[in-house]
KEKE-3310 file (N, C-alpha, C; in steps of 0.2 Angstrom, whole numbers, plus 5000, padded with zeros to 4 digits):
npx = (5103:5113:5112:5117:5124:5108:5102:5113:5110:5098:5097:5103:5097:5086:5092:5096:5083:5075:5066:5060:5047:5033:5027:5036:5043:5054:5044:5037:5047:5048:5036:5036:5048:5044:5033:5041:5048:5037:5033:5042:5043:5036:5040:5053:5067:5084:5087:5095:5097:5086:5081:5090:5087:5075:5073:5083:5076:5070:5082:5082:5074:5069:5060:5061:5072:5076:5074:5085:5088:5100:5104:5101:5102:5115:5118:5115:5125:5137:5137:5135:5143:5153:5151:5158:5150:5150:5153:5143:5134:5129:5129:5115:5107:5108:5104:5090:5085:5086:5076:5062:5052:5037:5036:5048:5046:5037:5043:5056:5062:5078:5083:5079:5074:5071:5070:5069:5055:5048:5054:5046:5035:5031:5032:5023:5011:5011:5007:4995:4977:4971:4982:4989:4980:4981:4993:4994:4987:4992:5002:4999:4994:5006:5014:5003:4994:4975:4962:4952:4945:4933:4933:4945:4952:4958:4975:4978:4985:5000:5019:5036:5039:5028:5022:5030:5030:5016:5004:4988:4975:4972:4963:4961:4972:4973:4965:4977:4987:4986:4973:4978:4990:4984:4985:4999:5006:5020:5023:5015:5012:5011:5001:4991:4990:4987:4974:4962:4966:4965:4952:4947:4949:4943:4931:4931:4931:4918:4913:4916:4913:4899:4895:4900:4891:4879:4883:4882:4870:4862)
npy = (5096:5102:5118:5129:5125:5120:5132:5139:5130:5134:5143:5140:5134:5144:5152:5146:5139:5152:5161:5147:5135:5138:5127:5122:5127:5138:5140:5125:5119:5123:5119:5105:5104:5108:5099:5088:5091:5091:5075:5068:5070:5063:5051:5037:5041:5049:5068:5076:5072:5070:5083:5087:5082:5086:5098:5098:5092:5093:5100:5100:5096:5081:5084:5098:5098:5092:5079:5073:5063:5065:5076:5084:5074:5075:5090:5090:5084:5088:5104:5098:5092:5101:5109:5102:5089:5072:5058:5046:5052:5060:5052:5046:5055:5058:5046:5046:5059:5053:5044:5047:5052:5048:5043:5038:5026:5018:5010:4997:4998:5000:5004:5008:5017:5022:5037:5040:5036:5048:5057:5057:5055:5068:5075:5070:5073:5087:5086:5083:5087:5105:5113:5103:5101:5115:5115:5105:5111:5123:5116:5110:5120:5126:5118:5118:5112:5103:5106:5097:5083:5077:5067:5058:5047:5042:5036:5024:5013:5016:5015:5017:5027:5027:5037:5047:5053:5059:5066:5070:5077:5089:5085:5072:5069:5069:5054:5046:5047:5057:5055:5040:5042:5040:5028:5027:5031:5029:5032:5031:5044:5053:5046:5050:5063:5064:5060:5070:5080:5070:5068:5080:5083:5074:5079:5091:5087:5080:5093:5099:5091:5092:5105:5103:5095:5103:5116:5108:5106:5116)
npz = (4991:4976:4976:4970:4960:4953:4951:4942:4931:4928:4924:4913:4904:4903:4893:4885:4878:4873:4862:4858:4854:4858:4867:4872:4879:4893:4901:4901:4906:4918:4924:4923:4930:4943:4946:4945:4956:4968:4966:4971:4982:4989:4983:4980:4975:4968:4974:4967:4955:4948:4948:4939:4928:4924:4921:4911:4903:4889:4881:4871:4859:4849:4840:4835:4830:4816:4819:4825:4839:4847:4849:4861:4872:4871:4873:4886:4891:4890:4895:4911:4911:4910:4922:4931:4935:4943:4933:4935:4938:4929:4916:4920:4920:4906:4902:4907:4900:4888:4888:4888:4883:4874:4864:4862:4870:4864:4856:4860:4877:4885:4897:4915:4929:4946:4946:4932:4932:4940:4936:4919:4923:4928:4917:4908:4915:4913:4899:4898:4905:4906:4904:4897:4885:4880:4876:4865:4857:4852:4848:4836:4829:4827:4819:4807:4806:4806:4814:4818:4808:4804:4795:4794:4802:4821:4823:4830:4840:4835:4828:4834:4822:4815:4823:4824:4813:4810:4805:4807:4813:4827:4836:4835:4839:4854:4855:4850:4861:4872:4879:4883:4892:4906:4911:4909:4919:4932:4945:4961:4964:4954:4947:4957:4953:4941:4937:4940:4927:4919:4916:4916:4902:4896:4898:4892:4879:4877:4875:4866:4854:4857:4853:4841:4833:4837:4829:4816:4817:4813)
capx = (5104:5118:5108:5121:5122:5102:5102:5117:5107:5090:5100:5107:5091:5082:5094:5095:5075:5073:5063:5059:5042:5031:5024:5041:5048:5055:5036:5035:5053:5047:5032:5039:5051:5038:5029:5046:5048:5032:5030:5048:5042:5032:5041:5061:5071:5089:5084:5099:5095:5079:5082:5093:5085:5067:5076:5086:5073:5067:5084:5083:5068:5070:5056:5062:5080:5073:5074:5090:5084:5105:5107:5098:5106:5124:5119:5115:5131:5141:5135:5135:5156:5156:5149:5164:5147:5154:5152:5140:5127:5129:5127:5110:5103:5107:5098:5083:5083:5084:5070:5057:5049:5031:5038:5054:5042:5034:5048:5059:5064:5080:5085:5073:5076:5067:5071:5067:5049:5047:5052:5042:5026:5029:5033:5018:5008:5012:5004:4984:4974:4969:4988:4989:4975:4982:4998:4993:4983:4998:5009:4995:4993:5013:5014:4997:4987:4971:4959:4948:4942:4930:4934:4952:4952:4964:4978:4979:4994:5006:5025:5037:5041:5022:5020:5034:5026:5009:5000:4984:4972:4974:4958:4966:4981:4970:4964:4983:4994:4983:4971:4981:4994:4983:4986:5004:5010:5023:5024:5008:5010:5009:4994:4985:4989:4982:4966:4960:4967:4965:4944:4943:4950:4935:4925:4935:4930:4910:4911:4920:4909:4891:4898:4902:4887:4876:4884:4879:4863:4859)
capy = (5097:5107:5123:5132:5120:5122:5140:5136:5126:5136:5150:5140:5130:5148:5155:5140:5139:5157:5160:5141:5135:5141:5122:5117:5132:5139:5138:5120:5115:5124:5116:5098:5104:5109:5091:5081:5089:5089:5069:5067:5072:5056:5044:5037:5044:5055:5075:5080:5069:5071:5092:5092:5078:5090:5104:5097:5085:5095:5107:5101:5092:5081:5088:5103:5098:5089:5072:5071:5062:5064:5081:5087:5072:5078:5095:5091:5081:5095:5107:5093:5090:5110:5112:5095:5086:5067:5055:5044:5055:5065:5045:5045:5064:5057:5041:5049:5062:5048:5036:5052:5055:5046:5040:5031:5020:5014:5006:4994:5001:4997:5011:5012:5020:5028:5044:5042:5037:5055:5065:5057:5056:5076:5078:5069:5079:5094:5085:5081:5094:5113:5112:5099:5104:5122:5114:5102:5114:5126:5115:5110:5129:5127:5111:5121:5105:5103:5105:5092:5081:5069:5059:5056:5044:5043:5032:5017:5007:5017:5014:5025:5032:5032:5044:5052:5056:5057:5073:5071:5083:5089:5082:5064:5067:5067:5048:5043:5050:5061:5049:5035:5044:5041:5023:5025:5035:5024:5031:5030:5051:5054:5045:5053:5070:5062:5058:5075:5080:5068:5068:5086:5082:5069:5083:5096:5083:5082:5100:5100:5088:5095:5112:5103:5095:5108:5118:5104:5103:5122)
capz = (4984:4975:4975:4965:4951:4950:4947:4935:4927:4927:4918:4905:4902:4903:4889:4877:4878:4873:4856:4855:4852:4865:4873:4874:4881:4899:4905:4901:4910:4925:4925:4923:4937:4949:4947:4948:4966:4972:4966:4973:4990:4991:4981:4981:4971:4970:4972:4962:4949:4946:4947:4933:4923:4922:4920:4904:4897:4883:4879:4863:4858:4842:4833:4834:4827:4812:4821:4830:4843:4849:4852:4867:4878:4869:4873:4892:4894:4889:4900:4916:4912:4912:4929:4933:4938:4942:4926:4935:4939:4922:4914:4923:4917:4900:4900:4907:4893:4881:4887:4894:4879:4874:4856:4864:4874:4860:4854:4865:4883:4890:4905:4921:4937:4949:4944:4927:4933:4943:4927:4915:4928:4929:4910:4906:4918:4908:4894:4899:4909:4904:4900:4890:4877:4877:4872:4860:4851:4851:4845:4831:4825:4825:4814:4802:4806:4807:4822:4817:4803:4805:4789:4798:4809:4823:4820:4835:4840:4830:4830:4833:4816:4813:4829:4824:4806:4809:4804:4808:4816:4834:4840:4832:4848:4861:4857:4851:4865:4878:4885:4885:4897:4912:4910:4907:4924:4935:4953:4965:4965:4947:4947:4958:4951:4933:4937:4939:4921:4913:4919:4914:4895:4894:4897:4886:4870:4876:4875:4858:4849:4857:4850:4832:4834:4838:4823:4811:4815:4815)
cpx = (5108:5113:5111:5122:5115:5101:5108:5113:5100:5092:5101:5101:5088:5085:5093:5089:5071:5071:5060:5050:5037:5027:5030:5046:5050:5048:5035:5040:5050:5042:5034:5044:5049:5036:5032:5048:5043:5032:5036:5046:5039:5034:5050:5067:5078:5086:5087:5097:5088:5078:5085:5089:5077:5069:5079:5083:5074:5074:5084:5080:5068:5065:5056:5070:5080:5076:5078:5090:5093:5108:5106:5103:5113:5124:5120:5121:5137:5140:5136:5142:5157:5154:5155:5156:5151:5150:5145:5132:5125:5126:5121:5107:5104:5104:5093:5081:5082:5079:5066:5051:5043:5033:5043:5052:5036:5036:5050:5064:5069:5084:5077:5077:5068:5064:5068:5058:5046:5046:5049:5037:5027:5029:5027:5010:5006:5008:4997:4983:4972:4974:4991:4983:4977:4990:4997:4992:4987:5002:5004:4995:5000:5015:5007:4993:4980:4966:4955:4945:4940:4931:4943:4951:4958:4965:4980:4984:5000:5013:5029:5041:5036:5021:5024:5032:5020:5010:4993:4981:4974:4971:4961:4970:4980:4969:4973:4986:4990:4979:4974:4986:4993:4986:4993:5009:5013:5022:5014:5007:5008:5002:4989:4985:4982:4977:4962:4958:4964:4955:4942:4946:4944:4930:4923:4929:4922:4911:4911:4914:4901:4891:4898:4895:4879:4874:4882:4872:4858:4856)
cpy = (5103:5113:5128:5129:5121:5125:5139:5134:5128:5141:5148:5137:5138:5151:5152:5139:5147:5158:5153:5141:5135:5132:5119:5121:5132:5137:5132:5118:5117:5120:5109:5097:5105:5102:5089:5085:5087:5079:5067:5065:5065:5049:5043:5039:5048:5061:5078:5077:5071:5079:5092:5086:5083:5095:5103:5094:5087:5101:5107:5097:5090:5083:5094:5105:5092:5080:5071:5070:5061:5068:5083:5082:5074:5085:5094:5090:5085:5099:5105:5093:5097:5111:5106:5094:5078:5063:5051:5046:5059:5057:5046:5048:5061:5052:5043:5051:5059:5043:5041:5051:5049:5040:5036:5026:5016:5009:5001:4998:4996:4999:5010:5012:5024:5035:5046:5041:5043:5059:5063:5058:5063:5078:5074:5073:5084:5094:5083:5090:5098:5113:5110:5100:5109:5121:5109:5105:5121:5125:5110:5114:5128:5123:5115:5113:5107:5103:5099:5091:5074:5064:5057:5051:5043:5036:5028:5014:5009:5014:5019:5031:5031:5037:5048:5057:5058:5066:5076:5077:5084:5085:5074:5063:5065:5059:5042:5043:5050:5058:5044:5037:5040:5034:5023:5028:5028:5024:5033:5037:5053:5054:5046:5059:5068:5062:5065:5081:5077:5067:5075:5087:5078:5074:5091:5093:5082:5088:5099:5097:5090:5100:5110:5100:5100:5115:5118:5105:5110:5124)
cpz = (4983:4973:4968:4959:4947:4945:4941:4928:4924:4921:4913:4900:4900:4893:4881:4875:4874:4863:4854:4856:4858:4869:4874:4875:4888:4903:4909:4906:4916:4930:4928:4929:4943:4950:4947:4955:4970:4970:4968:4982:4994:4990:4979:4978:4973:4968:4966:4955:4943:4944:4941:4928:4921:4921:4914:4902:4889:4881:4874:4858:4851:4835:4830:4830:4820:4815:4824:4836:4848:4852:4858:4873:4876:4872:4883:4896:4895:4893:4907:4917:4912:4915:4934:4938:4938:4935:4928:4935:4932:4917:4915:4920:4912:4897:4902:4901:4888:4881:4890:4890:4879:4868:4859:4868:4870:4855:4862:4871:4885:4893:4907:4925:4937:4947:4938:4927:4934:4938:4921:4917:4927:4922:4906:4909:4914:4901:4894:4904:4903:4898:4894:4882:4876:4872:4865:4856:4848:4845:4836:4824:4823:4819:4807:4802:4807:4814:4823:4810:4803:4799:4790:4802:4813:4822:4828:4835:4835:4832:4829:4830:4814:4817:4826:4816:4805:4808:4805:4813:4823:4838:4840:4839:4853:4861:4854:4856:4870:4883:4885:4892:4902:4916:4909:4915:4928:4941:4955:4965:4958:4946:4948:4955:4943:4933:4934:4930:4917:4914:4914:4903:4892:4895:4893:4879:4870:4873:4868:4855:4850:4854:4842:4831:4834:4831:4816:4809:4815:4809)
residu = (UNK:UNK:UNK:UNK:UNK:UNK:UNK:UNK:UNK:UNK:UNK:UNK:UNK:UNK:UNK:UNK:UNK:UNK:UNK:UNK:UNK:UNK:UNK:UNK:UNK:UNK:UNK:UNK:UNK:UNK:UNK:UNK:UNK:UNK:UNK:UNK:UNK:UNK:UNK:UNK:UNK:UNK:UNK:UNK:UNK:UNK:UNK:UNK:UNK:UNK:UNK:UNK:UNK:UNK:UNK:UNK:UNK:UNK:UNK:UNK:UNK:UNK:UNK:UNK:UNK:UNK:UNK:UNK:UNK:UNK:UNK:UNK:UNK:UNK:UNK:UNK:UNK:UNK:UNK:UNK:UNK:UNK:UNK:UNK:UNK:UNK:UNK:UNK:UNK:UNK:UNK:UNK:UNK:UNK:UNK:UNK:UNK:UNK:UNK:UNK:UNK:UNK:UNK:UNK:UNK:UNK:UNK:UNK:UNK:UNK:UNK:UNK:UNK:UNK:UNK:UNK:UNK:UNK:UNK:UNK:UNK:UNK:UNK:UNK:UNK:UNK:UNK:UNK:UNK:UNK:UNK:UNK:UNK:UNK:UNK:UNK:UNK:UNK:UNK:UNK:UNK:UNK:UNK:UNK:UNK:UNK:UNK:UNK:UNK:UNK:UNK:UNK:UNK:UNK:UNK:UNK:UNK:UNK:UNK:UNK:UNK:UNK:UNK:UNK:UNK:UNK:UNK:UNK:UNK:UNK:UNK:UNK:UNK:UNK:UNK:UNK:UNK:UNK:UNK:UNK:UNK:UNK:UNK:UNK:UNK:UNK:UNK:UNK:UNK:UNK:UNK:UNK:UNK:UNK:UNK:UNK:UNK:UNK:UNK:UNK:UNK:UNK:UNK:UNK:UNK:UNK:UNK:UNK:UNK:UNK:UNK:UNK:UNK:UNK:UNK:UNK:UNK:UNK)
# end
C-alpha cells in the first residue's frame, strides 16, 4: 500500500474535518478506517482502495452541505487527481463514496464491489454499539430533536427522501436505521464484529424504557 499517499491523505482528511460536527468528525474517519483494515485482513478486497475510500467516505457528508449528496465525491476526486492517483482507482473511491451511505440503499443500488462491501461494514460498525448510541444521540442534540416521545411512532419502510427528512425522536433511530444494520452487513467479518453491538443496543433500550418506566410509575 502507497503509505505516502495515506498520510497525505490522513492530513487532508484531518484538516478538512476540523470544526465539523463531532460524530462525523476525524474520530469517526479513523474509526471506520480501523475496521476497513481489520475486516480487510479476512476478506478480498484492494488495500489501497479500501484505505482511501474509509478515509474519504464522510469529507463532505450531505447533511451537512444542505443536501448535496454531489460534493464530498467532487471533493475526493479532486484531491485523488492532485496526488496524480490513476483515473481507474480514483473512479472506484468515488463510487464507493456514493453508494456507502444507509439512505442510498434505500433507493435503487447500481455499483457493488468488494471494496465497497468492507467500507460500508466498517462505516456501519461505527454506527451500532456504545458508539453508535453516543453518536446518534449527539447528532440528535445537534439536529434539537427529541430524545424520546411516546406519542411518535417510529416511521418504518421509509424512502429515501422520507429518511432523509425525518425528524423524529432519537429513540425513533434506533428502530428505523440502528437495529436494522445488523441484518444489512455484507462480508462474513463485519458480521461477526455486529453481533456484539448490535446485542448491547438491545440492551441500552431495556435500560431506557425500565428507567421511563420506572419514572412513570413513581
Amino acid at each position: 500500500m502507497n503509505e505516502t499517499l495515506i498520510e497525505k491523505t490522513i492530513n487532508f482528511v484531518k484538516k478538512a474535518l476540523e470544526g465539523s460536527e463531532r460524530g462525523h468528525d476525524w474520530w469517526h474517519i479513523e474509526r471506520v478506517y480501523n475496521n476497513a483494515l481489520k475486516i480487510s485482513a479476512h476478506e478480498h478486497g484492494d488495500q489501497l482502495t479500501i484505505a482511501l475510500s474509509a478515509l474519504l467516505h464522510d469529507i463532505a457528508d450531505a447533511k451537512f452541505h444542505q443536501g448535496d449528496e454531489t460534493m464530498g465525491p467532487r471533493i475526493a476526486k479532486e484531491f485523488l487527481e492532485s496526488m496524480a492517483v490513476e483515473a481507474k482507482l480514483i473512479d472506484h473511491v468515488v463510487a464507493i463514496i456514493e453508494n456507502i451511505s444507509y439512505k442510498t440503499n434505500l433507493g435503487e443500488v447500481s455499483f457493488q464491489s468488494a471494496e465497497l462491501d468492507i467500507v460500508q461494514d466498517a462505516d456501519r460498525l461505527d454506527a451500532i454499539g456504545a458508539i453508535g448510541i453516543a453518536r446518534a444521540f449527539h447528532y440528535g442534540g445537534f439536529k434539537n430533536r427529541e430524545i424520546y416521545n411516546p406519542s411518535i411512532a417510529p416511521q418504518l419502510n421509509m424512502s429515501k427522501e422520507e429518511y432523509k427528512n425525518s425528524q423524529g425522536p432519537t429513540i425513533n433511530h434506533f428502530y428505523e436505521k440502528l437495529l436494522r444494520l445488523k441484518d444489512l452487513f455484507k462480508t462474513e467479518t463485519g458480521k461477526k464484529m455486529a453481533m456484539g453491538r448490535h446485542e448491547f443496543m438491545e440492551r441500552y433500550l431495556e435500560e431506557f424504557y425500565a428507567e421511563v418506566s420506572a419514572q412513570r410509575d413513581a
